[in-house]
C-alpha positions as CSV (number, residue, x, y, z in Angstrom):
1,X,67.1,-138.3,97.6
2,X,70.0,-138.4,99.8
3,X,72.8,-136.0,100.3
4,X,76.7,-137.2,101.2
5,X,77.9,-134.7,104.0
6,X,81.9,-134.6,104.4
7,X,83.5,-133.6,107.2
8,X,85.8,-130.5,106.5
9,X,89.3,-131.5,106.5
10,X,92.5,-129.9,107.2
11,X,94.8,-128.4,104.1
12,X,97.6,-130.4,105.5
13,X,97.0,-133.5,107.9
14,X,98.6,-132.9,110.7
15,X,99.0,-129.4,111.1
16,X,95.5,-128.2,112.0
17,X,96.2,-125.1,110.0
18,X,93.6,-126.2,107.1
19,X,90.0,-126.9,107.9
20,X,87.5,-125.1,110.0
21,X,88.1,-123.3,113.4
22,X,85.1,-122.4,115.6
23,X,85.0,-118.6,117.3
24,X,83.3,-119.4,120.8
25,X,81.6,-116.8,122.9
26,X,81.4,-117.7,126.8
27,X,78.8,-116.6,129.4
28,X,79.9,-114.0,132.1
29,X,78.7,-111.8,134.9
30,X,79.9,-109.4,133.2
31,X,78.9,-108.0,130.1
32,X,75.1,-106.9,128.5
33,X,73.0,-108.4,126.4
34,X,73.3,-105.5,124.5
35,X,77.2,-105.0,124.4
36,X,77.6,-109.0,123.0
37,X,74.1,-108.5,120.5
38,X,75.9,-105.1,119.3
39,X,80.0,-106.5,118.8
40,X,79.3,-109.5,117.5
41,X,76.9,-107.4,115.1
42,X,80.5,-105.0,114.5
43,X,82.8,-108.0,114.1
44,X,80.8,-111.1,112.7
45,X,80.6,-110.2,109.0
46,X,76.6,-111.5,108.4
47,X,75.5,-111.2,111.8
48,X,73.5,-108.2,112.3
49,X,72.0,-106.6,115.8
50,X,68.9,-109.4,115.7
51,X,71.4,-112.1,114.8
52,X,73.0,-110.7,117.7
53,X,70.5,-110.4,120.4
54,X,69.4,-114.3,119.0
55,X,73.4,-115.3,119.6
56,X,73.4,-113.5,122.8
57,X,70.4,-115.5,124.1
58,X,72.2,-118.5,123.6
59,X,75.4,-117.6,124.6
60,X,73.4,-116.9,127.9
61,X,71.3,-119.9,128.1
62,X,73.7,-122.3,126.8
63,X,76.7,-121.4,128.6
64,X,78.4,-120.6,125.3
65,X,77.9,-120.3,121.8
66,X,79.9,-120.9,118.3
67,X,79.5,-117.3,117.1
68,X,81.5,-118.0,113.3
69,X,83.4,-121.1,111.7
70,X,86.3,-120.5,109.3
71,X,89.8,-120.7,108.3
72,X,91.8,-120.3,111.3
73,X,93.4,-116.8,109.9
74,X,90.3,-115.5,110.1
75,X,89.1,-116.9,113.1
76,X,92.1,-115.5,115.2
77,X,91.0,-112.3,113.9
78,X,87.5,-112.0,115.0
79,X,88.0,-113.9,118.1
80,X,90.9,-111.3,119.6
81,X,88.4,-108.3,118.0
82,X,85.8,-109.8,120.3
83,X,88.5,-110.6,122.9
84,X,89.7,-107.2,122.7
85,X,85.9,-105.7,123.1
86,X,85.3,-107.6,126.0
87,X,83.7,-111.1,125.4
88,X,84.8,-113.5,127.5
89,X,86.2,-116.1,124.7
90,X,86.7,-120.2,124.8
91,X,90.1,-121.2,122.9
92,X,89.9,-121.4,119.3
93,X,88.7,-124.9,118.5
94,X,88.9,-127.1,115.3
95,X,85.8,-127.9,113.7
Protein backbone atom coordinates (compact mmCIF):
# COMPACT_ATOMS: atom_id res chain seq x y z
CA UNK A 1 0.00 0.00 0.00
CA UNK A 2 1.23 3.34 -0.76
CA UNK A 3 0.63 6.57 0.86
CA UNK A 4 0.51 10.22 -1.20
CA UNK A 5 2.60 12.71 0.95
CA UNK A 6 1.77 16.54 0.02
CA UNK A 7 3.86 19.13 0.72
CA UNK A 8 2.16 21.75 3.04
CA UNK A 9 1.19 24.79 1.17
CA UNK A 10 0.76 28.30 1.96
CA UNK A 11 -2.94 29.79 2.73
CA UNK A 12 -2.29 32.36 0.11
CA UNK A 13 0.53 31.82 -2.68
CA UNK A 14 2.62 34.34 -2.42
CA UNK A 15 2.53 35.65 0.86
CA UNK A 16 4.30 32.93 3.01
CA UNK A 17 1.89 33.69 5.72
CA UNK A 18 -0.01 30.12 5.29
CA UNK A 19 1.85 26.94 5.46
CA UNK A 20 4.41 25.70 7.94
CA UNK A 21 7.32 27.70 9.61
CA UNK A 22 10.14 25.90 11.32
CA UNK A 23 11.38 27.18 15.03
CA UNK A 24 15.30 26.51 14.80
CA UNK A 25 17.56 26.25 17.78
CA UNK A 26 21.46 27.06 17.06
CA UNK A 27 24.53 25.75 18.90
CA UNK A 28 26.55 28.19 21.22
CA UNK A 29 29.31 28.40 23.73
CA UNK A 30 27.10 29.63 25.71
CA UNK A 31 24.25 27.99 27.16
CA UNK A 32 23.72 24.29 29.17
CA UNK A 33 22.53 21.37 28.20
CA UNK A 34 20.37 21.73 30.89
CA UNK A 35 19.09 25.38 30.43
CA UNK A 36 18.01 24.37 26.40
CA UNK A 37 16.63 20.51 27.67
CA UNK A 38 14.59 22.60 30.45
CA UNK A 39 13.13 25.87 28.05
CA UNK A 40 12.35 24.10 25.36
CA UNK A 41 10.57 21.63 27.93
CA UNK A 42 8.70 25.35 29.31
CA UNK A 43 7.91 26.69 25.77
CA UNK A 44 7.53 23.67 23.24
CA UNK A 45 3.95 22.53 24.10
CA UNK A 46 4.70 18.32 23.82
CA UNK A 47 8.23 18.46 24.53
CA UNK A 48 9.02 17.46 27.93
CA UNK A 49 12.55 17.53 29.92
CA UNK A 50 13.69 14.06 28.02
CA UNK A 51 12.42 15.42 24.72
CA UNK A 52 14.56 18.09 25.73
CA UNK A 53 17.79 16.70 26.74
CA UNK A 54 17.21 14.40 23.20
CA UNK A 55 16.69 17.95 21.26
CA UNK A 56 19.59 19.38 23.14
CA UNK A 57 21.88 16.54 21.94
CA UNK A 58 21.12 17.37 18.52
CA UNK A 59 21.09 20.80 18.66
CA UNK A 60 24.78 20.22 19.92
CA UNK A 61 25.82 17.58 17.54
CA UNK A 62 24.16 18.88 14.58
CA UNK A 63 24.89 22.40 14.75
CA UNK A 64 21.14 23.15 14.98
CA UNK A 65 17.99 21.69 15.35
CA UNK A 66 14.17 22.26 14.14
CA UNK A 67 12.72 22.33 17.70
CA UNK A 68 8.57 22.86 16.46
CA UNK A 69 6.89 23.36 12.93
CA UNK A 70 3.67 25.44 12.66
CA UNK A 71 1.69 28.28 11.56
CA UNK A 72 3.94 31.22 11.54
CA UNK A 73 1.69 33.04 14.42
CA UNK A 74 2.69 30.53 16.56
CA UNK A 75 6.08 30.07 15.53
CA UNK A 76 7.00 33.84 16.21
CA UNK A 77 5.75 33.12 19.54
CA UNK A 78 7.82 30.27 20.71
CA UNK A 79 10.78 31.30 18.82
CA UNK A 80 11.13 35.05 20.64
CA UNK A 81 10.06 32.96 24.20
CA UNK A 82 13.12 30.94 23.40
CA UNK A 83 14.89 33.98 22.07
CA UNK A 84 14.03 35.85 25.07
CA UNK A 85 15.38 32.81 27.44
CA UNK A 86 18.47 32.73 25.81
CA UNK A 87 18.74 30.21 22.86
CA UNK A 88 20.69 31.34 20.33
CA UNK A 89 17.88 31.24 17.40
CA UNK A 90 18.22 30.72 13.30
CA UNK A 91 15.51 33.04 11.39
CA UNK A 92 12.19 31.69 11.14
CA UNK A 93 12.15 29.55 8.08
CA UNK A 94 9.27 28.13 5.79
CA UNK A 95 8.77 24.61 5.74
Amino acid sequence: MSQTIEQTRAADPGTGLGGAWNVIVRNDDHNTFDHVATTLARVIPGVNVDAGFRLADRIHQAGLAVVWTGHKELAEHYWEQLRDAGLTMAPLEQA
